[in-house]
N, C-alpha and C positions, 0 to 999 in steps of 0.2 A: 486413179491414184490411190496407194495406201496412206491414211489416215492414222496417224501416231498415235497410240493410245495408252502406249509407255510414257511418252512424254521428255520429260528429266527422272523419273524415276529409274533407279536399278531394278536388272530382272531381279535380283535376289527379293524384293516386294510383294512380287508374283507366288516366289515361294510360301513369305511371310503370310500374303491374301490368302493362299489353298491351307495353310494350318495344317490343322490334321485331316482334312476331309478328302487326303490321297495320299498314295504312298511314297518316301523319297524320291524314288526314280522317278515316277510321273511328274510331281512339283519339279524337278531342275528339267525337265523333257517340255512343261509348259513354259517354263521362264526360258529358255534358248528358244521357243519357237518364240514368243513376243519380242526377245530381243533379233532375232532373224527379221520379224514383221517391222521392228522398228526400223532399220536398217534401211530397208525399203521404204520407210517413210519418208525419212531422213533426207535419201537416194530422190525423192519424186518432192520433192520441196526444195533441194536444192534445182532442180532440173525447172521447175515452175518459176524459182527466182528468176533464174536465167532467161527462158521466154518469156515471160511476164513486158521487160524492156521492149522485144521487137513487137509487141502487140498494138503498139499506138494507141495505148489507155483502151481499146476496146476489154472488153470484160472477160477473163480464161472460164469457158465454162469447166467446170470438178467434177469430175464421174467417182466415184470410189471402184477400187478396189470389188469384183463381184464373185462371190464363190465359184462361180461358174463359168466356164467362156461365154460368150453370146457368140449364139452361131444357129440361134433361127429369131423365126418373127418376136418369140415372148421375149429371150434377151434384147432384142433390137428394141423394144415396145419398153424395157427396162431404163434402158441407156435413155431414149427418148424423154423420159419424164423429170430424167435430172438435166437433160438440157433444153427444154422448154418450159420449167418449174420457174414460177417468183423466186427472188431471192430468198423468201423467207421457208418455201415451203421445201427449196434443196436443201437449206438447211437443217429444214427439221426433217429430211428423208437422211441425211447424213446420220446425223446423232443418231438414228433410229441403226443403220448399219454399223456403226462404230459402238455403239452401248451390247 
């Protein structure tokens, strides 16, 4: 799933965050790709709501979002560790990809 990390904030923030430390074009080029990314957030949180009910309380395991496809052992050995992780430790594997 991707991970919002827009939030409620506008891309125009993104802009505000990069200041001068790039050029115009690249600040609105990084605020539409996070507003693209949020979108897909959005998109996989409404879609979670939704199977969340047919789940019968059992618990949705949360993969993020991986730069990569998984399509040999080490992505598969990736996926695996967010779904046999404690609750506390997916989460701190979360934050670790979303930050």
């Amino acid at each position: 799933m991707h991970h919002d990390v827009l939030g409620d904030s506008p891309p125009s923030d993104v802009i505000a965050a990069l200041g001068t430390g790039c050029s115009d074009e690249l600040a609105i080029r990084a605020a539409e790709n996070f507003h693209d990314y949020h979108v897909l957030a959005q998109r996989d949180a409404r879609n979670i709501a939704r199977l969340a009910p047919a789940s019968d309380d059992r618990p949705l395991m949360l993969v993020p979002h991986f730069d990569d496809d998984v399509h040999d052992v080490e992505g598969l050995l990736r996926v695996h560790r967010y779904l046999f992780a404690s609750d506390e430790e997916r989460g701190r594997m979360i934050a670790e990809v979303v930050a």
